[in-house]
DOMARDREN-940830 format. One record per residue: residue number from 0; x, y, z of N, C-alpha, C in turn. Coordinates in steps of 0.1 Angstrom, whole numbers, plus 2048, in hexadecimal, padded with zeros to 3 digits. Example, Ala and Ser with C-alpha at 12.3 -4.5 7.8 and 13.67 -1.06 7.14 Angstrom:
2
ATOM|0|884|7C7|84E|87B|7D3|84E|884|7DF|84E
ATOM|1|880|7EA|847|889|7F5|847|881|800|84F
REM end
This chain:
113
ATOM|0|9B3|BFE|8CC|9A7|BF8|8C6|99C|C01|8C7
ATOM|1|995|C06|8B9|989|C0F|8BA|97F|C09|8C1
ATOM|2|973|C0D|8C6|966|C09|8CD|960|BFF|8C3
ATOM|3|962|C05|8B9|95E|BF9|8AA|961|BEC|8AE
ATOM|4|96E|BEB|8AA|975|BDF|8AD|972|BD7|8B6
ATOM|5|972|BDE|8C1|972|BD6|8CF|961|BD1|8D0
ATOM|6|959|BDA|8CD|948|BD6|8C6|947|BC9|8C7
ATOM|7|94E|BC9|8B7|94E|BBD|8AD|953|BB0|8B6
ATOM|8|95E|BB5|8BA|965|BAB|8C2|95C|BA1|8CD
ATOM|9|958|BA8|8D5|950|BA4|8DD|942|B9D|8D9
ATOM|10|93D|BA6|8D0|931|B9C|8CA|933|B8E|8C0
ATOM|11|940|B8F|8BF|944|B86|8B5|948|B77|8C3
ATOM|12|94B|B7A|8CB|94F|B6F|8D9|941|B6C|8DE
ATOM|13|937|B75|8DC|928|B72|8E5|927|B65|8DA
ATOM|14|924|B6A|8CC|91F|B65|8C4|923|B56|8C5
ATOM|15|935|B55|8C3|93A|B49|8C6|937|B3F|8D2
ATOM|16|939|B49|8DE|935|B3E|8EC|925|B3B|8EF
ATOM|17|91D|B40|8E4|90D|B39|8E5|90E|B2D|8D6
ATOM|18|91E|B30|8D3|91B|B25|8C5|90F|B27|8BC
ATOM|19|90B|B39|8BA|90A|B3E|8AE|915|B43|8A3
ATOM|20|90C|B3B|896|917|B44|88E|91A|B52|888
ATOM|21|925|B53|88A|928|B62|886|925|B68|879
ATOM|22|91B|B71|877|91A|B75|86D|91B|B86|86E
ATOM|23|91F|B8F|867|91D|B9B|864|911|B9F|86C
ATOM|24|909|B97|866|8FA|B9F|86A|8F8|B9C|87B
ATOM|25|8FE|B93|87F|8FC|B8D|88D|903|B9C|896
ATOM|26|90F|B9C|88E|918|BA3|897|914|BB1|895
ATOM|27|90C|BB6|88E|90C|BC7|88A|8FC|BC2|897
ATOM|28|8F6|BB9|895|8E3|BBB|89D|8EC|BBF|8AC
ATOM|29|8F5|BB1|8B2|8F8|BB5|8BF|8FE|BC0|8C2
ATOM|30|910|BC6|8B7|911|BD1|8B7|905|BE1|8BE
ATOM|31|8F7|BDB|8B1|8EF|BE9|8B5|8E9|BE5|8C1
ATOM|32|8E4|BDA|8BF|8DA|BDA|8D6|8E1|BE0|8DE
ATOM|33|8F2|BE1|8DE|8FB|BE0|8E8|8FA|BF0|8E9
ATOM|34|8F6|BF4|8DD|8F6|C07|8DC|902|C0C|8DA
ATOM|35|909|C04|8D3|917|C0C|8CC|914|C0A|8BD
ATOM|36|91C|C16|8B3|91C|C19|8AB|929|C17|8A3
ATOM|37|927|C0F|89A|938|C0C|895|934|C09|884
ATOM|38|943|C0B|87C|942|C0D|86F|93D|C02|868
ATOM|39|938|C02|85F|92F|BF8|85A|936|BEE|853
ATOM|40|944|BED|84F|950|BE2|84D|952|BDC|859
ATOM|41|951|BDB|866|959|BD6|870|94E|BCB|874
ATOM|42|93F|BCB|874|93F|BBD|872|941|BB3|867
ATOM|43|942|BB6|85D|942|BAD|854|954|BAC|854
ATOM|44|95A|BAF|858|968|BAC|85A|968|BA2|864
ATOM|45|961|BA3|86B|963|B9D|879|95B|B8D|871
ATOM|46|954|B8F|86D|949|B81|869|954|B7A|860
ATOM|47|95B|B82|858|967|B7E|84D|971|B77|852
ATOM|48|978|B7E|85E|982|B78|866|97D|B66|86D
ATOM|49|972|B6A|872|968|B62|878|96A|B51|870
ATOM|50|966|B55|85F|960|B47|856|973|B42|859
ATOM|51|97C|B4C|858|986|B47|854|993|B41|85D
ATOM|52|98E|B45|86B|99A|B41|876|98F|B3B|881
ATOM|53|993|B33|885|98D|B32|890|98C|B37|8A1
ATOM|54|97F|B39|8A4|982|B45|8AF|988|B41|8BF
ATOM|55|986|B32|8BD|98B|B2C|8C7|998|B2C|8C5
ATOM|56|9A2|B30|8BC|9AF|B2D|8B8|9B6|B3B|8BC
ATOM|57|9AB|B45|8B8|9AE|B54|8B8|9AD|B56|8C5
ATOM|58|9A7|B53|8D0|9A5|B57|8DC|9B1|B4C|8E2
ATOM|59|9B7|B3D|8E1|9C3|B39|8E9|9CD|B40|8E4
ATOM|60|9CF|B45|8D8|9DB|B4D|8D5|9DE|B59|8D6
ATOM|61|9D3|B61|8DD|9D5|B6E|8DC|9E2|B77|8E6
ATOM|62|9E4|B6D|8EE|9F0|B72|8F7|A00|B70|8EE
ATOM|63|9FD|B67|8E3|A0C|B5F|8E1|A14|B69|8D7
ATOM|64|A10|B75|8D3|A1A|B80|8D0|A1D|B7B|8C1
ATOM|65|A16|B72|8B7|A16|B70|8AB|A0C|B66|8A7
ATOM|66|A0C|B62|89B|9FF|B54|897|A0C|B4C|898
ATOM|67|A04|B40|89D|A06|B32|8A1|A04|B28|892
ATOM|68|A13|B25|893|A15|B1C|888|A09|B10|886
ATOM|69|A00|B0B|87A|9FB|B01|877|9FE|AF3|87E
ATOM|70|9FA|AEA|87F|9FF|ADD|882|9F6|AD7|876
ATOM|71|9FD|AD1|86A|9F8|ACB|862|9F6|ABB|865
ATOM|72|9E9|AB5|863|9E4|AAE|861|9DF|AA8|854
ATOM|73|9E6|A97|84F|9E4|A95|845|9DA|A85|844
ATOM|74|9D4|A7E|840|9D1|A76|83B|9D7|A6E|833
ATOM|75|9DB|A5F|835|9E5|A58|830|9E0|A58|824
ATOM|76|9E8|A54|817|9E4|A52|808|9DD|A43|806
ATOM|77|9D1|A47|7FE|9C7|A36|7FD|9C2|A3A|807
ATOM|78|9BD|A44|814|9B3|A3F|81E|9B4|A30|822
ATOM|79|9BD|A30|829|9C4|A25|82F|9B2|A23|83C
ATOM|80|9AC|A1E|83A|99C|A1A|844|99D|A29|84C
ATOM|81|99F|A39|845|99A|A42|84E|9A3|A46|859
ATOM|82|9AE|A41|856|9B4|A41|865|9C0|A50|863
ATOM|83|9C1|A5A|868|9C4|A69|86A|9D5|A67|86C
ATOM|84|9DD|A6C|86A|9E8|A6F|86E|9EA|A77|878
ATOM|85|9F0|A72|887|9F6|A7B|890|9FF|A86|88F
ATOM|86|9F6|A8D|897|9FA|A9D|89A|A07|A9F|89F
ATOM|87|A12|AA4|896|A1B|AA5|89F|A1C|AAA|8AD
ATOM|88|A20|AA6|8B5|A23|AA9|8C5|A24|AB7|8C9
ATOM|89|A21|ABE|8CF|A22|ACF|8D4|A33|ACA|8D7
ATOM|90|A3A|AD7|8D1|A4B|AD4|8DA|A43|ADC|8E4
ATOM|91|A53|AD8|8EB|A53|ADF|8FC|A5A|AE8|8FE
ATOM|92|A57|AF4|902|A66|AFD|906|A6C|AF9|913
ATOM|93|A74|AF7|911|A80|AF7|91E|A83|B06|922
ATOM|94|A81|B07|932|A7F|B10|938|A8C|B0E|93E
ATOM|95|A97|B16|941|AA6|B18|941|AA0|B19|954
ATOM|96|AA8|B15|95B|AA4|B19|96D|AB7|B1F|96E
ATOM|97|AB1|B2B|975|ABB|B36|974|AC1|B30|987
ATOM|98|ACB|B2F|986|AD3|B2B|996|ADA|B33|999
ATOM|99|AD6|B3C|9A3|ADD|B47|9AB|AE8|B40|9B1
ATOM|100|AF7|B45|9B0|AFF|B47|9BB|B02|B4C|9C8
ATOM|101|B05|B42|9CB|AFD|B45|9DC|B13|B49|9E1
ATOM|102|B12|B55|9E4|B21|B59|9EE|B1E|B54|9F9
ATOM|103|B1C|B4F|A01|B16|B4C|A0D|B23|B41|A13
ATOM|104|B2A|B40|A18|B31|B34|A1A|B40|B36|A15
ATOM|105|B40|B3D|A09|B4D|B3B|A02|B58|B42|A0B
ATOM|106|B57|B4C|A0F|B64|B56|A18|B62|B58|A27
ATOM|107|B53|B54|A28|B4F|B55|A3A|B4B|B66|A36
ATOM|108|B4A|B6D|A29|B3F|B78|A30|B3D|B7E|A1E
ATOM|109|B33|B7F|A20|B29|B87|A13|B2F|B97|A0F
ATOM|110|B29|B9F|A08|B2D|BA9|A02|B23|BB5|A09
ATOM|111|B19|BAC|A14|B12|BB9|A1E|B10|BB8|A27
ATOM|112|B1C|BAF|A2C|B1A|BAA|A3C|B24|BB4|A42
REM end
């Protein structure tokens, strides 16, 4: 990641965690106070990314090694009084528990006793 990037990056999280919005211009002012120098596309990429993903979404997924499938949400047909259709359920991964074999017992002596 160039110094650009990383810039952007970080002023684009100040901006979010004070619950300003991200704009180009936001992120190139803090970029310059900060005294780095970066190409004049990388804020307005960053403000672009910004209108269109959410940054709270970008920052819980950033460890999960791909984008995170949608969970569509629909609204019954006729506006049934407002009322939302449930989110389907998070699955669960089943975590496999690995059981060591224990020689201990079976012949009265182990392989380094």
């Amino acid at each position: 990641m160039s110094t650009g990037e990383l810039a952007c990056t970080y002023a684009s999280l100040l901006l979010h965690d004070d619950g300003i919005a991200i704009t180009s211009e936001k992120i190139a002012t803090l970029v310059k106070a900060a005294g780095v120098s970066v190409e004049s596309y990388w804020p307005s990429l960053f403000a672009k990314l910004a209108e269109k993903r959410s940054i709270d979404d970008l920052i819980l997924n950033a460890g999960s090694g791909g984008a995170a499938a949608p969970v569509a949400v629909s609204a019954p047909a006729g506006g049934a009084g407002g009322a939302v259709a449930a989110a389907a359920p998070a699955v669960e991964e089943k975590k496999e528990e690995v059981q060591e074999e224990s020689d201990d017992g079976d012949l009265g002596f182990g392989l380094f006793d």
